[in-house]
VOGUPA-542269 format. One line per field, with one value per residue (C-alpha): residue number from 0; residue in three letters; z, x, y. Coordinates in steps of 0.2 Angstrom, whole numbers, plus 5000, padded with zeros to 4 digits. Example, Ala and Ser with C-alpha at 12.3 -4.5 7.8 and 13.67 -1.06 7.14 Angstrom:
2
i = c(0;1) $
aa = c(ALA;SER) $
zz = c(5039;5036) $
xx = c(5062;5068) $
yy = c(4978;4995) $
//
This chain:
577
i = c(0;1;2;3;4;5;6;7;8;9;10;11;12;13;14;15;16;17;18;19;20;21;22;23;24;25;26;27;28;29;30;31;32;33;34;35;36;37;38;39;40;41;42;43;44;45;46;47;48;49;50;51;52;53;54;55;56;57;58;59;60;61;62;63;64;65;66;67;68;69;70;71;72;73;74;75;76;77;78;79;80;81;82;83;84;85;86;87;88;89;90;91;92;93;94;95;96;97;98;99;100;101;102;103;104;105;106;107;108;109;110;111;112;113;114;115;116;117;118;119;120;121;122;123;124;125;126;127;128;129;130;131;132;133;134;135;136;137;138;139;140;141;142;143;144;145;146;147;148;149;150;151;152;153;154;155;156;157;158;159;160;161;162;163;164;165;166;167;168;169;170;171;172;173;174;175;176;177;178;179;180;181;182;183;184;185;186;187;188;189;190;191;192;193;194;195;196;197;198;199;200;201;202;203;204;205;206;207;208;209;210;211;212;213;214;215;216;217;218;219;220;221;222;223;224;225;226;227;228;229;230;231;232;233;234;235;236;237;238;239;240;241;242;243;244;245;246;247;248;249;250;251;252;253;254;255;256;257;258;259;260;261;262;263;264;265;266;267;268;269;270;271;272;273;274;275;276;277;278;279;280;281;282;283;284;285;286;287;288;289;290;291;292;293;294;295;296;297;298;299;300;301;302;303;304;305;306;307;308;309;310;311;312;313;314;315;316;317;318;319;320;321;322;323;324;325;326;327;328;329;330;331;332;333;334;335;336;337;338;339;340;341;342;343;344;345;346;347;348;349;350;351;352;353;354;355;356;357;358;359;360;361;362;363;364;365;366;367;368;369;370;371;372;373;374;375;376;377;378;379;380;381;382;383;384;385;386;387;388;389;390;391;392;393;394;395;396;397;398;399;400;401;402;403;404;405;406;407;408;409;410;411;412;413;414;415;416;417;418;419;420;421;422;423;424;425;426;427;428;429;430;431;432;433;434;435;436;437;438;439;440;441;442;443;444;445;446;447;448;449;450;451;452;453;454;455;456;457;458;459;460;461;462;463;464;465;466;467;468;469;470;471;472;473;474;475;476;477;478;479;480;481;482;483;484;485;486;487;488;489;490;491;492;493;494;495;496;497;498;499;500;501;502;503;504;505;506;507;508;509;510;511;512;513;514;515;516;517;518;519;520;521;522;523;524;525;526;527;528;529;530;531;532;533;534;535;536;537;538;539;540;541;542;543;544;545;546;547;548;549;550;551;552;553;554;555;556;557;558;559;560;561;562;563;564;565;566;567;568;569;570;571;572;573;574;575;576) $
aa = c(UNK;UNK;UNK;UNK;UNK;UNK;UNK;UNK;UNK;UNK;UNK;UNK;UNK;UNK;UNK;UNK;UNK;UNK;UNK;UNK;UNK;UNK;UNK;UNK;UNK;UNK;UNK;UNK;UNK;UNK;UNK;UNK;UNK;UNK;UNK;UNK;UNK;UNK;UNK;UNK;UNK;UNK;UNK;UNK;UNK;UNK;UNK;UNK;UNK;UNK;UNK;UNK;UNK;UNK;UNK;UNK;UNK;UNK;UNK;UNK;UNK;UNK;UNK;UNK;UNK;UNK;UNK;UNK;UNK;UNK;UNK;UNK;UNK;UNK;UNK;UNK;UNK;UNK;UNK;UNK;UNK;UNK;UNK;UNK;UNK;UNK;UNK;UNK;UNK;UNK;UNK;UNK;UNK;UNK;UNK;UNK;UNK;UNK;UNK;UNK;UNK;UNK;UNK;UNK;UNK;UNK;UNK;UNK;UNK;UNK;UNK;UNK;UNK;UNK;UNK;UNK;UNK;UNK;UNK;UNK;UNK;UNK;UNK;UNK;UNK;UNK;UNK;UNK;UNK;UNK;UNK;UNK;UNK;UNK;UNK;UNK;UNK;UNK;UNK;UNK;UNK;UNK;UNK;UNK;UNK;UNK;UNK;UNK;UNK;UNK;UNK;UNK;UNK;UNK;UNK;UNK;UNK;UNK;UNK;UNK;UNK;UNK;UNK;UNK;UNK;UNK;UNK;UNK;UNK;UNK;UNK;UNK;UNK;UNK;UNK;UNK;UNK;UNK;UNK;UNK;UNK;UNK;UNK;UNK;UNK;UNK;UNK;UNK;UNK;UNK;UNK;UNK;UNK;UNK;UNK;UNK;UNK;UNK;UNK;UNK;UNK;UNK;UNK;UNK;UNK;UNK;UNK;UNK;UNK;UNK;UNK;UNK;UNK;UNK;UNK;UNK;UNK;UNK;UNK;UNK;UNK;UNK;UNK;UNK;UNK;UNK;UNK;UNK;UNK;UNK;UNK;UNK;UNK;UNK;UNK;UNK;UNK;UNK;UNK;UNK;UNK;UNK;UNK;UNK;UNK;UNK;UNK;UNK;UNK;UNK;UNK;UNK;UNK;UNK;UNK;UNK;UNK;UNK;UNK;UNK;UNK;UNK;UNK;UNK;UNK;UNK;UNK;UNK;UNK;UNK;UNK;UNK;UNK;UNK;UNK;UNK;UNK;UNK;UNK;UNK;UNK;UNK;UNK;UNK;UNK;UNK;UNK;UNK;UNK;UNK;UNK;UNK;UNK;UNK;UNK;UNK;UNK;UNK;UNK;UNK;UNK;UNK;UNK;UNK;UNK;UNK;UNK;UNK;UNK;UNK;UNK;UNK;UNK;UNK;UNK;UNK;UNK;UNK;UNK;UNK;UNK;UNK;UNK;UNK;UNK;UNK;UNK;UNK;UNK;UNK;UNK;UNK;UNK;UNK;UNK;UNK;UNK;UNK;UNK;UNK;UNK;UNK;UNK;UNK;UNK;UNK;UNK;UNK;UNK;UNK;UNK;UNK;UNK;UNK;UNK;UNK;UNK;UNK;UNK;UNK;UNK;UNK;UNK;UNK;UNK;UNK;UNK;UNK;UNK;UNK;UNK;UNK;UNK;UNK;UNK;UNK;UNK;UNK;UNK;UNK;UNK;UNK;UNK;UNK;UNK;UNK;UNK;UNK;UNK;UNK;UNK;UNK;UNK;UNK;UNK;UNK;UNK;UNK;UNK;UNK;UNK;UNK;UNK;UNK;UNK;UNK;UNK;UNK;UNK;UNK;UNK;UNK;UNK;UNK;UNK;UNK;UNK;UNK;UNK;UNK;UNK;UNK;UNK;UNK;UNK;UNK;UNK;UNK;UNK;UNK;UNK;UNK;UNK;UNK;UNK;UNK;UNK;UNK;UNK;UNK;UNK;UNK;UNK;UNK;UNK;UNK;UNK;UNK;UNK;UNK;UNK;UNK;UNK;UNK;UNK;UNK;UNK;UNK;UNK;UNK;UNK;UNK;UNK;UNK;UNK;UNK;UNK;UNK;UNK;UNK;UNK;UNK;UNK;UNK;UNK;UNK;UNK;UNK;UNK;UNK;UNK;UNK;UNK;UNK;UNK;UNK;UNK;UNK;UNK;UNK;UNK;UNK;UNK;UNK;UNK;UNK;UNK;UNK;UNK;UNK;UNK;UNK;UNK;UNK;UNK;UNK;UNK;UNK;UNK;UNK;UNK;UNK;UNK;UNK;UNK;UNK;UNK;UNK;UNK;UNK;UNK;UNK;UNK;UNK;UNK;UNK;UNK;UNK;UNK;UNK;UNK;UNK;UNK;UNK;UNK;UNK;UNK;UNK;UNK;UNK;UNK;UNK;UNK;UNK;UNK;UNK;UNK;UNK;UNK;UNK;UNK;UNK;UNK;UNK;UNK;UNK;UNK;UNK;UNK;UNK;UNK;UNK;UNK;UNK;UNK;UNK;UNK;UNK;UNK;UNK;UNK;UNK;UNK;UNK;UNK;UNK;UNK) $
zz = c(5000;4995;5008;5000;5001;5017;5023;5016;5026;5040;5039;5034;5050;5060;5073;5069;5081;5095;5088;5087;5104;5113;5104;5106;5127;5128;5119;5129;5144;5138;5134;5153;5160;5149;5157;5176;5173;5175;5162;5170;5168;5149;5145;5153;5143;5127;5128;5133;5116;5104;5112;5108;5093;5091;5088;5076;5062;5066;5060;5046;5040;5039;5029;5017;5015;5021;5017;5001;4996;5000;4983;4981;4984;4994;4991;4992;4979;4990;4987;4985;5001;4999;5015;5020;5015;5030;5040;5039;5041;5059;5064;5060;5066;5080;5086;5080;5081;5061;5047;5029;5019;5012;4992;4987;4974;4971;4968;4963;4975;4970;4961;4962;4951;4967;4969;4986;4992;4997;5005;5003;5016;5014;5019;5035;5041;5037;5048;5062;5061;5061;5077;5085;5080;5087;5105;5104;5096;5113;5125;5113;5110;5131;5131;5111;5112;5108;5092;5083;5069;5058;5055;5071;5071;5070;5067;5052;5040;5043;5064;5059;5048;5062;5076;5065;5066;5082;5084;5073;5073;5084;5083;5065;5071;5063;5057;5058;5042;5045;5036;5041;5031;5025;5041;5040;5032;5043;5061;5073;5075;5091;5099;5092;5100;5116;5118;5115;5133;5128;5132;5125;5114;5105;5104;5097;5086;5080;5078;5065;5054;5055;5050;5039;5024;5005;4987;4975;4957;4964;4976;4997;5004;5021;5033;5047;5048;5048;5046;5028;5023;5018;5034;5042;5059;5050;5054;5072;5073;5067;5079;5091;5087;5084;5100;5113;5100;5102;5124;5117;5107;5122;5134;5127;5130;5147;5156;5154;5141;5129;5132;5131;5113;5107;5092;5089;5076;5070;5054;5052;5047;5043;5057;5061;5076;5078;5089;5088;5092;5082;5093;5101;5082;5081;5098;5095;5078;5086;5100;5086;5077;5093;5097;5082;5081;5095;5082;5068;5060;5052;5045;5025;5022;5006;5014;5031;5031;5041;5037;5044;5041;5040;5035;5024;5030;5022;5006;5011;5019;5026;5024;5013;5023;5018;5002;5011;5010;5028;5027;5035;5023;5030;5027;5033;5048;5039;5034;5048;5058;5079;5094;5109;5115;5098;5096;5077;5070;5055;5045;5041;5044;5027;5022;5004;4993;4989;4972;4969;4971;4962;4947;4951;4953;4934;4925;4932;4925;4907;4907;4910;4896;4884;4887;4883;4867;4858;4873;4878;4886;4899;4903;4906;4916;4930;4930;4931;4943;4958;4955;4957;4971;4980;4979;4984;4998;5004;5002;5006;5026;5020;5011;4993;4984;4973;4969;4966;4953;4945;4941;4936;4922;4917;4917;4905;4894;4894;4890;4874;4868;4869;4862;4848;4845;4845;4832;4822;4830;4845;4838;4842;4837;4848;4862;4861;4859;4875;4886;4890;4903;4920;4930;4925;4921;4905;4911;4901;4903;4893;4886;4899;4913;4918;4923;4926;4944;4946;4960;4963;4969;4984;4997;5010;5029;5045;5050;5070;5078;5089;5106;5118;5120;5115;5109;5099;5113;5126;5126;5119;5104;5104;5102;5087;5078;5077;5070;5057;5049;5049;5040;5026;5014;5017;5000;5003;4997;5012;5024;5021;5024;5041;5045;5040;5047;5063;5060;5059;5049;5043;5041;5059;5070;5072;5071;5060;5068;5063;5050;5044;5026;5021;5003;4996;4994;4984;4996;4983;4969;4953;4945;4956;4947;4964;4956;4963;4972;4991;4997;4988;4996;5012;5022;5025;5030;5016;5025;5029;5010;5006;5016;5008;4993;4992;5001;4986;4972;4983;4982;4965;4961;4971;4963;4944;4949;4953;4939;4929;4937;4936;4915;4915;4924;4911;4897;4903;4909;4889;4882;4891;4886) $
xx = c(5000;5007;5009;4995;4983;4989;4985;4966;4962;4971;4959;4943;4946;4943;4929;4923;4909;4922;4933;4917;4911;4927;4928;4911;4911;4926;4919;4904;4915;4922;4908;4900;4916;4913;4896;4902;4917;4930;4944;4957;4947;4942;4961;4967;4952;4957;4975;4971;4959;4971;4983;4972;4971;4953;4952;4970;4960;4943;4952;4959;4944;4934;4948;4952;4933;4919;4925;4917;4934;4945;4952;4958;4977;4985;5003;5011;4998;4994;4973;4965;4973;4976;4971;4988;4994;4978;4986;5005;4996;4988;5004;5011;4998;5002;5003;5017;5021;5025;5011;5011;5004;4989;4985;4972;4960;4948;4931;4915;4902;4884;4874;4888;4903;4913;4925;4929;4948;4948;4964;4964;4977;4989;4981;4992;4987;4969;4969;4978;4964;4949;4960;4959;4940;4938;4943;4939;4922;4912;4921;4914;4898;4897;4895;4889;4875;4858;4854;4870;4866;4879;4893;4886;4881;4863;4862;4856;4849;4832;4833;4838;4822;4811;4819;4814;4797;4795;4800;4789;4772;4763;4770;4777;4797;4810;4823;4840;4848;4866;4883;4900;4911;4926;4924;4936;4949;4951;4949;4962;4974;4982;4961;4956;4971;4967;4950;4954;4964;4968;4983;5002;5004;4988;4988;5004;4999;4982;4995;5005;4990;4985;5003;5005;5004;4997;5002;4992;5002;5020;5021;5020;5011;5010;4994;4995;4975;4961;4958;4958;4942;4943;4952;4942;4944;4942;4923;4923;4937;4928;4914;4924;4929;4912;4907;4899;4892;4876;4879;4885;4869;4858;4867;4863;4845;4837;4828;4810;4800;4811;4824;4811;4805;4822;4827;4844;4849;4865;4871;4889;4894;4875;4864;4850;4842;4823;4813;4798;4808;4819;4828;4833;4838;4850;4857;4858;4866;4879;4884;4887;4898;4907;4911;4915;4929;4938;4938;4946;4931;4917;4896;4898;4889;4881;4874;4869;4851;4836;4819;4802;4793;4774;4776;4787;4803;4815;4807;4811;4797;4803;4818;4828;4837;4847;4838;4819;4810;4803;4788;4773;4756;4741;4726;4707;4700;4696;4715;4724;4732;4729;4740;4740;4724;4714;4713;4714;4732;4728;4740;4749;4767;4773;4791;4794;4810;4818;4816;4833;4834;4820;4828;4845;4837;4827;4842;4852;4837;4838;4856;4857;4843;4850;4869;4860;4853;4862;4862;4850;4833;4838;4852;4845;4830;4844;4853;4837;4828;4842;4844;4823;4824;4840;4831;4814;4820;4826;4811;4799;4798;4789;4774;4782;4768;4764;4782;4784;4769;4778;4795;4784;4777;4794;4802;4789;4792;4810;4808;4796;4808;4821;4810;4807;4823;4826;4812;4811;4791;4781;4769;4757;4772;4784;4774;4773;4791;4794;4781;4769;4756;4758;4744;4733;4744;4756;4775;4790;4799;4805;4798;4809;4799;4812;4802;4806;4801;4789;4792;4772;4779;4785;4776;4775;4782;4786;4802;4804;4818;4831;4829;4834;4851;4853;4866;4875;4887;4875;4873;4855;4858;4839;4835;4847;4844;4828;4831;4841;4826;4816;4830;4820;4835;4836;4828;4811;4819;4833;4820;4810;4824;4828;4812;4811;4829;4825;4837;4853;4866;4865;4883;4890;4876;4876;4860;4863;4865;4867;4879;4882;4884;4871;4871;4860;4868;4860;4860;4862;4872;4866;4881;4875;4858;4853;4836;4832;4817;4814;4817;4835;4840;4848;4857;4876;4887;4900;4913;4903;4898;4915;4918;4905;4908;4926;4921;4907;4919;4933;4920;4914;4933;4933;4922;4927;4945;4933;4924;4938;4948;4934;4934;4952;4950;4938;4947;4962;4951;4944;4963;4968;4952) $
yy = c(5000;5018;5032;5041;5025;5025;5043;5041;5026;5034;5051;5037;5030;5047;5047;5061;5061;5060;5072;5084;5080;5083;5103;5107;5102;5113;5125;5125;5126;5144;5148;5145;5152;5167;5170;5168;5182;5166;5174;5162;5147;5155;5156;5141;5131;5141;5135;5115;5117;5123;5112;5095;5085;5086;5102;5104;5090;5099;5114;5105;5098;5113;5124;5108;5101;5111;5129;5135;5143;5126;5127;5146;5144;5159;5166;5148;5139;5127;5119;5102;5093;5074;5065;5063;5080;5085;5074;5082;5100;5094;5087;5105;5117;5126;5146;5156;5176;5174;5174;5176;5186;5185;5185;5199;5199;5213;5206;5215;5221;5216;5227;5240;5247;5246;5232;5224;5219;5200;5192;5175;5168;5153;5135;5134;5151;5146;5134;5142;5154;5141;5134;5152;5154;5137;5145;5164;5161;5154;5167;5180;5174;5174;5191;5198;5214;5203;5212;5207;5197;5196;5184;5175;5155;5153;5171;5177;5191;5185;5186;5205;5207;5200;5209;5227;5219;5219;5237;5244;5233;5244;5261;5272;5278;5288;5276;5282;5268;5268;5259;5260;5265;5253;5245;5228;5241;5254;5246;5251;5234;5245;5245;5231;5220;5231;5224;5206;5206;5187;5178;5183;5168;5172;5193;5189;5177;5189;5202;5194;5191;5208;5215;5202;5213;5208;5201;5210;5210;5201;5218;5216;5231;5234;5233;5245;5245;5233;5216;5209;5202;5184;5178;5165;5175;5191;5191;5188;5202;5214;5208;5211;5228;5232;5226;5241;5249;5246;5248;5267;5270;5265;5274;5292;5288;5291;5276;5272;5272;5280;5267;5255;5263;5262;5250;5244;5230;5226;5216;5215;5236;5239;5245;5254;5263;5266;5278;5288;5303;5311;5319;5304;5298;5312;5310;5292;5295;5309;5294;5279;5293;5296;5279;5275;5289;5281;5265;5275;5273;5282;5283;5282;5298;5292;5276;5282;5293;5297;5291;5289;5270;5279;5299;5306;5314;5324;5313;5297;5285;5267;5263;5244;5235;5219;5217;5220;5237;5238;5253;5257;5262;5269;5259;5261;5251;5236;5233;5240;5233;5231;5236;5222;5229;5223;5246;5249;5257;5266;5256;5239;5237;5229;5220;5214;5213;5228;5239;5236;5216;5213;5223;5213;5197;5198;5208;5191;5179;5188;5186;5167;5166;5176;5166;5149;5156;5143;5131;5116;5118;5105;5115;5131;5124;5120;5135;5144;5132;5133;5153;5156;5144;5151;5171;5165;5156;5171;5181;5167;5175;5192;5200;5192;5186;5200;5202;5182;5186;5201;5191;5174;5184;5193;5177;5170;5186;5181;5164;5168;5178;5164;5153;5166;5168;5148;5145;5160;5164;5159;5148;5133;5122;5134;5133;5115;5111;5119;5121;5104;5103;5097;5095;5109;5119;5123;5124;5127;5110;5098;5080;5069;5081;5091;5109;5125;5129;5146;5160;5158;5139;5145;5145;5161;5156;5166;5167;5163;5175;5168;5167;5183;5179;5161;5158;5139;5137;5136;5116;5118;5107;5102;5119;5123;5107;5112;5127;5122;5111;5127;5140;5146;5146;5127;5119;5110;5095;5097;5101;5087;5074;5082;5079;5063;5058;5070;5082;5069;5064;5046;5046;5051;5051;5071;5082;5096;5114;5130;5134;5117;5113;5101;5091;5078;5060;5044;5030;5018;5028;5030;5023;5007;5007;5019;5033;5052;5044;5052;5033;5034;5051;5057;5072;5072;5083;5089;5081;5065;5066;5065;5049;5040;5044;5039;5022;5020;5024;5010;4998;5000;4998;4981;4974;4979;4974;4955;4955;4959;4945;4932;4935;4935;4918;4913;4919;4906;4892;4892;4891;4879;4868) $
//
């Protein structure tokens, strides 16, 4: 057996349910330390988890399997990891006062002409970062404001949206909408390394990686500021400098019912702050400005405004807010809306897609249909059918139906035009070459029954905030399974499976939690003779995914290596007669 055959049955043989329990308890341990003010007890934890093996091929696994960017090399070209190369790296990970550098590569911001910077770090320093993560996160999350949403596990955009909700159901407020500007690029590293109060080995370990500097063309340049976005402990970093913020906004507003009254919500640099007074809006706006200032940071003037979600102010009336307009529209009395009491409102609080998105999400529809122009309809029926689902999803927790409608009949237009444009007209004969009926109703889809998915398919449900301030390291794995079978950007085909596996991976054991990445496996696989039925599918984690797979490809192999034997057998016993 080679070395490399070796390493793979050596990284097969991993408990990983062992190797996940051990991190998770100790993180739950920091966590509870955290919560009790123990800080020796956190950093002594912190040090005897980076310290254990559990946690060095956790690390590894996630940077070298589960990471969506696992095959972006950094500065040294390394991607892909063998097993055994996995196996070398866990050997060899450990805290240092060196780092280097990270690679950049600008990247386009959605829906924008701007372009974003992304450093994309070295394999080993990304998992010295997930091993750091592993152990910062839980003492964090101990004491994170409650309406931080962002980059937090079993947080999400949704939770944000919900939280706004709340504030505003009953009452019309002004809405101070607010963005920071260049917020992972100009944090102050002196502040931010201030606020950590961690241990020396590992301040000087986060120092290295924000000094670390970037390639960008075959030139190093410095990094005296921030923290460069792609790092996998760039997130929580600048969570951590953004931390207090929302403690600072409160804290310019007087006890009572104005606190009481007062809204803040926090995703990532976005925020925004809602109150019935105005007044209180500027002070609030004046404190986060202040606070900010002592970050080396600063509100983006051309993304930060005031509005009002019922009456018009200074022209602007509700306000959009990760992709959802949030507003307020008078109604009469048999529309409104009522307070606690069943009294009448005089208007219905309404949250939909954004102007912008929905104009994003058709101008991206139009471009896929006019790029397979001269491709299959098979083809195109994919590509479409995972992009409708993917925004829907998103969408599917608000007031979406209308706008579901409105992009179901642009896409139709879209689509006769490409059939137009593949026939020469839209006639009967066009119409039945790519659209058949199904059911009782006609559907642009192909002979074999492969069909194009509408927006109207979707159906409309409630998204259920997080609890106060629950958070994934709490031990409440119950509670956060759970949760994960309800996100509503899980596919109806995933969330069915959890349910009908009760939320665990048939592979390891584990339930799914937040954050995990979930993919579809054939039980038997199709090369075996396995079909798409329900009764053929089941959820694995990516890692555990690749496990199976690579034992189903080893004993596919097995048993053409037999057959082939048993012919050559054949083949011989046939001469010699």
């Amino acid at each position: 057996m080679t070395h490399s055959a070796m390493g793979s049955d050596e990284w097969a043989a991993i408990d990983w349910k062992a190797v996940e329990k051990m991190v998770y308890r100790l993180q739950t341990r920091i966590f509870k330390a955290k919560r009790r003010g123990d800080t020796k007890q956190v950093h002594r934890l912190q040090k005897l988890l980076m310290k254990s093996r559990s946690a060095k091929l956790l690390s590894v696994r996630r940077v070298t399997q589960d990471n969506t960017g696992k095959k972006t090399a950094g500065v040294d070209g390394v991607k892909s990891l063998k097993p055994q190369q996995r196996l070398d790296l866990v050997n060899n990970l450990y805290l240092t006062d060196k780092s280097k550098p990270t690679r950049r590569v600008m990247i386009p911001k959605p829906g924008t002409t701007e372009e974003r910077p992304l450093g994309i770090p070295c394999m080993i320093e990304r998992a010295r970062q997930m091993l750091v993560k592993l152990a910062l996160e839980p003492e964090w999350e101990a004491v994170f404001e409650p309406n931080t949403y962002g980059f937090r596990r079993g947080r999400g955009a949704h939770d944000a949206i919900e939280a706004i909700f709340a504030s505003i159901r009953y009452k019309g407020k002004y809405v101070l909408d607010a963005d920071i500007s260049k917020c992972f690029d100009k944090i102050s590293q002196k502040k931010l390394i201030a606020k950590l109060k961690t241990f020396p080995t590992l301040t000087r370990q986060i120092t290295a990686w924000l000094k670390a500097g970037v390639v960008m063309d075959g030139k190093l340049f410095p990094t005296n500021e921030g923290t460069p976005q792609g790092g996998v402990v760039s997130p929580l970093l600048a969570l951590i400098a953004l931390h207090g913020l929302e403690t600072a906004i409160r804290s310019c507003v007087n006890q009572g019912r104005a606190q009481r009254s007062l809204g803040v919500v926090f995703y990532a640099d976005d925020f925004v702050v809602l109150h019935p007074s105005l007044e209180v809006i500027l002070q609030c706006k004046q404190a986060a400005e202040n606070w900010l200032n002592e970050m080396s940071l600063e509100l983006k003037p051309s993304k930060t405004r005031i509005s009002h979600t019922l009456t018009p102010y200074d022209g602007n009336v509700g306000f959009d807010f990760l992709g959802f307009n949030i507003r307020q529209h008078p109604v009469g009395k048999h529309q409104s809306g009522c307070n606690g009491v069943g009294q009448k409102l005089g208007f219905k609080t309404i949250i939909k897609p954004s102007k912008k998105k929905i104009a994003l999400h058709v101008e991206l529809t139009g471009n896929i249909i006019k790029s397979y122009k001269g491709g299959p309809q098979e083809g195109l029926i994919r590509k479409l059918n995972s992009i409708i689902r993917g925004w829907c999803n998103y969408y599917s927790t608000v007031s979406s139906k209308k706008t579901f409608s409105y992009c179901k009949n642009i896409v139709w237009s879209q689509l006769r035009a490409w059939a137009r444009y593949k026939t020469g007209n839209f006639g009967s004969k066009t119409l039945d070459k790519y659209w058949h009926r199904i059911g009782y109703r006609l559907t642009f889809s192909t002979k074999n029954g492969i069909r194009l998915i509408a927006h109207t398919d979707m159906p409309i449900k409630r998204h259920v905030k997080v609890r106060g301030t629950k958070s994934y390291f709490d031990g409440d794995v119950l509670y956060w399974g759970k949760r994960r079978g309800r996100h509503p950007e899980l596919p109806n085909r995933v969330a069915l499976l959890l349910k009908k596996y009760k939320g665990r991976c048939l592979e390891c054991g584990f339930m799914f939690v937040a954050n995990d990445l979930i993919e579809v496996d054939h039980r038997i696989p199709k090369q075996e003779g396995g079909t798409d039925t329900f009764d053929n599918l089941q959820p694995l984690h990516r890692h555990c995914h690749d496990v199976k797979t690579a034992r189903d490809n080893a004993r596919r192999r097995k048993r053409e290596q037999e057959t082939k034997l048993v012919s050559v057998g054949s083949v011989e016993a046939e001469r010699r007669c």
